[in-house]
C-alpha positions in Angstrom: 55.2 42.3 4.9 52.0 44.0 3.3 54.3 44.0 -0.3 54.9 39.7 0.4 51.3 39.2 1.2 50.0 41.1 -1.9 52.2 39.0 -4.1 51.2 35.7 -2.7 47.2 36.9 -3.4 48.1 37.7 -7.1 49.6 34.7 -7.6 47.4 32.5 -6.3 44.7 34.3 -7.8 46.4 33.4 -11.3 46.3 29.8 -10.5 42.8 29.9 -9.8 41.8 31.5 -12.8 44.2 29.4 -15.0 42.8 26.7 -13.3 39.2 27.5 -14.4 40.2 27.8 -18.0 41.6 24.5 -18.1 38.3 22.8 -16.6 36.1 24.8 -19.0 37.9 23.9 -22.0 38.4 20.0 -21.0 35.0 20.5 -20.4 34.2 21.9 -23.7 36.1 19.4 -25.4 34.5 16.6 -23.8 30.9 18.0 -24.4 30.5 20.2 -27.1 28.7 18.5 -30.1 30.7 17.3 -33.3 29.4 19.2 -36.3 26.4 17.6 -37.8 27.1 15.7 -41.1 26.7 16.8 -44.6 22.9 16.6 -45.6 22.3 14.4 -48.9 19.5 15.1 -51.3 16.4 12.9 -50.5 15.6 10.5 -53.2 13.1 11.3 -56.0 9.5 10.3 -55.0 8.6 7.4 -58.3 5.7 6.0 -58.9 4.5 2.9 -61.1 3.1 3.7 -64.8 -0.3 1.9 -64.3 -3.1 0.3 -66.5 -6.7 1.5 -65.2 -9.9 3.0 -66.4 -10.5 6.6 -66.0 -13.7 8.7 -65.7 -14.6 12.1 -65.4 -18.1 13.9 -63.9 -19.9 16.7 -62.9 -22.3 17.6 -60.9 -25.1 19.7 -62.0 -28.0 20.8 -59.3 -31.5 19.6 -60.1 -35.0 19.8 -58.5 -37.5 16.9 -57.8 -41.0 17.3 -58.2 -44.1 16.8 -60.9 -42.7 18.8 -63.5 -43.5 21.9 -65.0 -47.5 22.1 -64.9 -49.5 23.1 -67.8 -52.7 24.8 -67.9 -56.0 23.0 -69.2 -58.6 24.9 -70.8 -61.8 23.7 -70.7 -63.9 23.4 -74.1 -67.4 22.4 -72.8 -69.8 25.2 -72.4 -71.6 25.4 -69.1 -70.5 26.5 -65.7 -68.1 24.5 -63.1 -69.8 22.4 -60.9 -67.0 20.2 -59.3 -63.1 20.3 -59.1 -60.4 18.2 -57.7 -58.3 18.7 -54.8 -54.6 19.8 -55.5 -52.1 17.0 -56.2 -54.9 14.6 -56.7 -54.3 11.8 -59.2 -56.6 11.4 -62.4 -56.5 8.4 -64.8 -58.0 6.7 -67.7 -61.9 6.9 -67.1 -61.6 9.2 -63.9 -63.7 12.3 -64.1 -61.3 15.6 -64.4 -64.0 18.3 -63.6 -67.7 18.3 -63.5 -70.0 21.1 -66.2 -74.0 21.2 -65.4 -73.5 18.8 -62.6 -72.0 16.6 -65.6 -68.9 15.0 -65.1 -66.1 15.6 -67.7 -64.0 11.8 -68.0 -59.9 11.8 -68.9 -59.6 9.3 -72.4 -56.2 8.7 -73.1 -54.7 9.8 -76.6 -52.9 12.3 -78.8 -55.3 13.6 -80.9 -58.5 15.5 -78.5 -62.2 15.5 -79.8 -62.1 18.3 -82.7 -66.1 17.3 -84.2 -68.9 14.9 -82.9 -68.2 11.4 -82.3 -71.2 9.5 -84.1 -72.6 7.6 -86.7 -72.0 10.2 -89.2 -68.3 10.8 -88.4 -66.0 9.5 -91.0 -62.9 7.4 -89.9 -60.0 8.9 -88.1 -57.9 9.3 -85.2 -60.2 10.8 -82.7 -62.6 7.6 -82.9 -59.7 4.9 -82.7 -58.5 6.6 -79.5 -62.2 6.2 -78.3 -62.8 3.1 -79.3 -59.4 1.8 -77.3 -60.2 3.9 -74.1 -63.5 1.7 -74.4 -62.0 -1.2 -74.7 -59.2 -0.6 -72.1 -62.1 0.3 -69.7 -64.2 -3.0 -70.1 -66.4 -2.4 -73.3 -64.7 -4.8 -75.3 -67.7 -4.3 -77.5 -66.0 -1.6 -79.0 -64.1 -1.8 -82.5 -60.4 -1.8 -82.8 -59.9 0.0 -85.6 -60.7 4.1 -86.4 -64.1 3.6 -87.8 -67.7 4.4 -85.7 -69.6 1.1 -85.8 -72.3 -0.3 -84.3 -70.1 -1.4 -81.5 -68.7 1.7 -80.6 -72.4 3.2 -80.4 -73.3 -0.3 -78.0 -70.1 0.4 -76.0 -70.6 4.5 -75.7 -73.8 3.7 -74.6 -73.2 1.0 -72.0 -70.5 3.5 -70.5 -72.5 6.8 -70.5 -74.9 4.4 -68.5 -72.1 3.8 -66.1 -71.5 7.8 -65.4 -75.0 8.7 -65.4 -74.8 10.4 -68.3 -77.6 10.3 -71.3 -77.0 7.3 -73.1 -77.4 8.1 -76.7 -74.3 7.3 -77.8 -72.3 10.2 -79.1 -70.2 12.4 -78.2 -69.4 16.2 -78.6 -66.4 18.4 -78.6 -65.8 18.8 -74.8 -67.6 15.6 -73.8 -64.5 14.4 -72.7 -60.8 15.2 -71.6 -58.1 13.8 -74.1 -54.6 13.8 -72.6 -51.9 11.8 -73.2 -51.4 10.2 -69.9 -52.8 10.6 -66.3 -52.2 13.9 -64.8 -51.8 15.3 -61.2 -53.9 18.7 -60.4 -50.9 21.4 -59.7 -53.4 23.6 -59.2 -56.8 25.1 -59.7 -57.7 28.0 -62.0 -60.9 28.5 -61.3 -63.6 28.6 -58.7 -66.8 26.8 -59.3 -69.7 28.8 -60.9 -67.1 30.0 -62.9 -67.5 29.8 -67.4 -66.1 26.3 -67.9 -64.8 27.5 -71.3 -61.4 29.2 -69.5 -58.5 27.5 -68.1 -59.5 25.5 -65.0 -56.4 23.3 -63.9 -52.7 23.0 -64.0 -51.7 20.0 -64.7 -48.6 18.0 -64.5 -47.2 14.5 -64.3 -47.8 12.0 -61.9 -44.3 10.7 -61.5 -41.4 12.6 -59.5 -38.7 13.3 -61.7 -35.5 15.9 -61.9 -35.5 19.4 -64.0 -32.0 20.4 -64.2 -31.4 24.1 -65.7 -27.9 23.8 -67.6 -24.9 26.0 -67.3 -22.8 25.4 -70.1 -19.9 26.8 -68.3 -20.2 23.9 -66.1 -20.5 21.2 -68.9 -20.1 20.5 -72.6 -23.8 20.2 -73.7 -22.8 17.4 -76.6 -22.3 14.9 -74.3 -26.3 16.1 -73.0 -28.3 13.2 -74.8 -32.0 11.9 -74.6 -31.5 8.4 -72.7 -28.1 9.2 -70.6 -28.0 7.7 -67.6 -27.0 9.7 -64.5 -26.6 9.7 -60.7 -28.2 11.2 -58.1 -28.4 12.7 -54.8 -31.7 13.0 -53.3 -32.5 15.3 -50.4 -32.6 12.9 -47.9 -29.5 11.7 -48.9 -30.0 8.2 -50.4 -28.5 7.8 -54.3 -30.4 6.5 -57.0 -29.9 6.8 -61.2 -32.2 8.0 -63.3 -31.9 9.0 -67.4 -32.5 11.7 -69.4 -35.7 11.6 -71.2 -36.0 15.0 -72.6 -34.3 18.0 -73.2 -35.4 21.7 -74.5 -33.6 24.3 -75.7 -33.0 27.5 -74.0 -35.9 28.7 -76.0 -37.8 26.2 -73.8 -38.7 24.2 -76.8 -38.6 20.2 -75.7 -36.1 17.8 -78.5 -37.8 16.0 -80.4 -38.9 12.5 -78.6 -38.7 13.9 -75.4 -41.3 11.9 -73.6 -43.3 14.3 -71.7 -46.9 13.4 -70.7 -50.1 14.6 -69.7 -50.2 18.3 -68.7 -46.3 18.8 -69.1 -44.0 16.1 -67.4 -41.2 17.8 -69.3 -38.8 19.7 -67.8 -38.6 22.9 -66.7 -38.1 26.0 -67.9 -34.7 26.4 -69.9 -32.2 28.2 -67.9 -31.2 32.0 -69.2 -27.9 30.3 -71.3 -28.7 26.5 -71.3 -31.2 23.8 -72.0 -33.2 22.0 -69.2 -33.1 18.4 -68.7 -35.5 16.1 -67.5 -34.7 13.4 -65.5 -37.2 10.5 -65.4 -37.0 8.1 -62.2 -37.3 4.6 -63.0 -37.6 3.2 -59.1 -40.2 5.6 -57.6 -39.9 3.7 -54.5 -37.1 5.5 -53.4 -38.9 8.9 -53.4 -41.3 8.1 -50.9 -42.2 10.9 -48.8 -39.9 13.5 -50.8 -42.5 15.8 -53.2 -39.8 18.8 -53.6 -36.1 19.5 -52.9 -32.4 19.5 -54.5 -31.0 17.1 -56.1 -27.5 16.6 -57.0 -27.2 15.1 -60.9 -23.8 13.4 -61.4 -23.2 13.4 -65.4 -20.0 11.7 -66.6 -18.7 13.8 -69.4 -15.8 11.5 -70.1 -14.6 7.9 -69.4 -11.9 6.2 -71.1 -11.3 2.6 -70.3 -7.5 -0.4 -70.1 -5.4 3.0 -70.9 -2.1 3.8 -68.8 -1.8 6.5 -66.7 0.5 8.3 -63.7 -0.4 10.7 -61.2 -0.7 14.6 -62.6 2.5 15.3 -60.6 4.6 13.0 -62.5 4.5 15.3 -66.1 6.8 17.6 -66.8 6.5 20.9 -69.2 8.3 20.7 -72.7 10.3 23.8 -73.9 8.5 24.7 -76.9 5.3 22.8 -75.5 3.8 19.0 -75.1 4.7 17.1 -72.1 7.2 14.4 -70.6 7.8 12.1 -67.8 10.9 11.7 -66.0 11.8 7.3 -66.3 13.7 6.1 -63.7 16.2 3.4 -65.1 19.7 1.7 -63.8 17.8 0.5 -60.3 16.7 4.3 -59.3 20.3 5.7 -59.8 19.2 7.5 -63.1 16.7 8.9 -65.2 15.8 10.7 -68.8 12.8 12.2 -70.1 10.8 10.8 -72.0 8.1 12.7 -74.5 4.2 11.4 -74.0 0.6 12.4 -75.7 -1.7 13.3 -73.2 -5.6 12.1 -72.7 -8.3 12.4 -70.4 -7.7 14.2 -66.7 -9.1 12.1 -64.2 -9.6 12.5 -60.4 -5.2 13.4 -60.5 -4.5 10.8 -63.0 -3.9 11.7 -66.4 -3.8 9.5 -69.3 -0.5 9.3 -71.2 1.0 7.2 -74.4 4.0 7.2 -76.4 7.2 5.5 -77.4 8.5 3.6 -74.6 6.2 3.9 -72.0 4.9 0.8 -70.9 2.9 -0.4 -67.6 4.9 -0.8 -64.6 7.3 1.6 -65.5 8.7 3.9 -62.9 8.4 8.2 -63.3 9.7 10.6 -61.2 6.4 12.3 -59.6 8.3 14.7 -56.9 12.1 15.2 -57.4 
């Protein structure tokens, strides 16, 4: 009995198990994924051959302020007796410093008093310049021409008057201050009761402009001229142009023309391997409230203009050297290469020419 009943479990045992295989693999069957198909190769990424202007830039970093201040020396014997404040303004007719309770006036000019300005003084520079600061300041009396006449004397006299000075006149060697344009104090020098034969003042322009040392690892100095217009960044943000109006070498020497006025509205010291620049600031408007800080000085170094072009991607290295782009022809299905000559490199566009190429064209630019 125990034998029957042992066979019957083994059998039925079997079904069940064959039973199970047959659901897991209908199962499986049913289920299991089909096999994904054959990937294809993605298209080449093209791009059009297009007609546009290209420019490059750099940008240098600049200061604002006065300039680089230049001392004055004083050439009127006596002792100091007044002085301005720091950063104030002096102009045509406005007294620079006072000697013996005397005040010391700023003429405009080139050429400063070198002898006595009277009568006896032959005709030359120094006496044109005062007879057109005379003129410019109300004494139309005076002369225009280089010569000391009678009118000049009338005119002298009638301003000395004005500054309560002794009205006979003349003038002396360190009567007045001869500067090319009005100045801004830096600094002062010297204290009062000091010798008023030393330097008293640092002077510097009275307009904001940029100094920019040069790295010429950062930029080809060639394309550095006297007029270049540039951009700029001021520190508060806002952006404004401006021009080059002087450069010096790295011996510090200005270029000729530069147009720096007064005590030394050049710019700045040369840097250790490049010139300086100075950047003057036509719209001093927009500098309001900024005396100092950093300046960023976008200089375009190279601009080309109507030339075609295609993305930097889209070249292709030449055994043997040169380049080439890969055209597209036969509605995308093929493409050859095709040699170019390459230009300017532009913000990822590069310019390109050659047999063939043509605007609208379509290049490979990722394969």
């Amino acid at each position: 009995m125990a034998a029957e009943v042992r066979k019957w479990f083994l059998a039925a045992l079997g079904a069940v198990v064959v039973a199970a295989v047959a659901v897991t693999a209908a199962y499986m069957l049913r289920f299991h994924p089909a096999p994904p198909p054959e990937a294809k190769p993605a298209p080449p990424q093209t791009t059009a051959i297009a007609r546009t202007d290209l420019t490059t830039t750099v940008t240098l970093q600049g200061t604002l302020g006065y300039g680089t201040a230049t001392p004055y020396t004083g050439r009127k014997s006596g002792t100091v007796t007044w002085l301005p404040a720091v950063g104030a303004v002096v102009g045509q007719g406005q007294t620079l410093y006072g000697v013996d309770a005397q005040p010391v006036v700023l003429f405009l000019g080139a050429t400063p008093l070198y002898r006595a300005i009277n009568a006896q003084a032959t005709p030359g520079p120094d006496i044109a310049e005062v007879n057109a600061d005379l003129r410019s300041l109300g004494y139309e009396v005076a002369p225009s021409g280089d010569a000391y006449t009678s009118g000049t004397e009338s005119a002298l006299k009638k301003w000395q008057l004005s500054k309560g000075l002794a009205a006979n006149g003349t003038l002396a060697i360190g009567d007045l201050a001869v500067l090319p344009a009005p100045v801004r104090v830096s600094s002062l020098d010297a204290q009062l009761g000091a010798s008023a034969t030393a330097d008293l003042l640092s002077l510097s322009s009275t307009t904001k402009h940029v100094t920019v040392a040069v790295d010429p690892r950062q930029v080809d100095t060639s394309v550095l001229t006297r007029g270049l217009k540039v951009s700029l960044s001021l520190p508060d943000g806002k952006q404004t142009t401006g021009s080059v109006s002087a450069l010096s070498s790295p011996g510090g020497a200005a270029a000729a023309g530069s147009n720096a006025s007064g005590g030394g509205s050049g710019g700045g010291g040369a840097g250790a391997s490049g010139p300086s620049m100075t950047i003057d600031i036509a719209d001093q408007s927009v500098l309001t409230g900024m005396d100092s800080g950093s300046v960023g000085v976008n200089v375009t170094t190279g601009s080309v203009n109507n030339v075609l072009a295609v993305p930097v991607e889209a070249l292709v290295a030449v055994q043997g050297g040169g380049y080439a782009v890969q055209v597209v022809a036969g509605g995308g299905q093929t493409s050859m290469l095709v040699g170019v000559q390459t230009g300017l490199f532009a913000n990822g566009l590069v310019q390109i020419s050659g047999q063939g190429i043509t605007e609208g064209l379509k290049v490979v630019t990722v394969s």
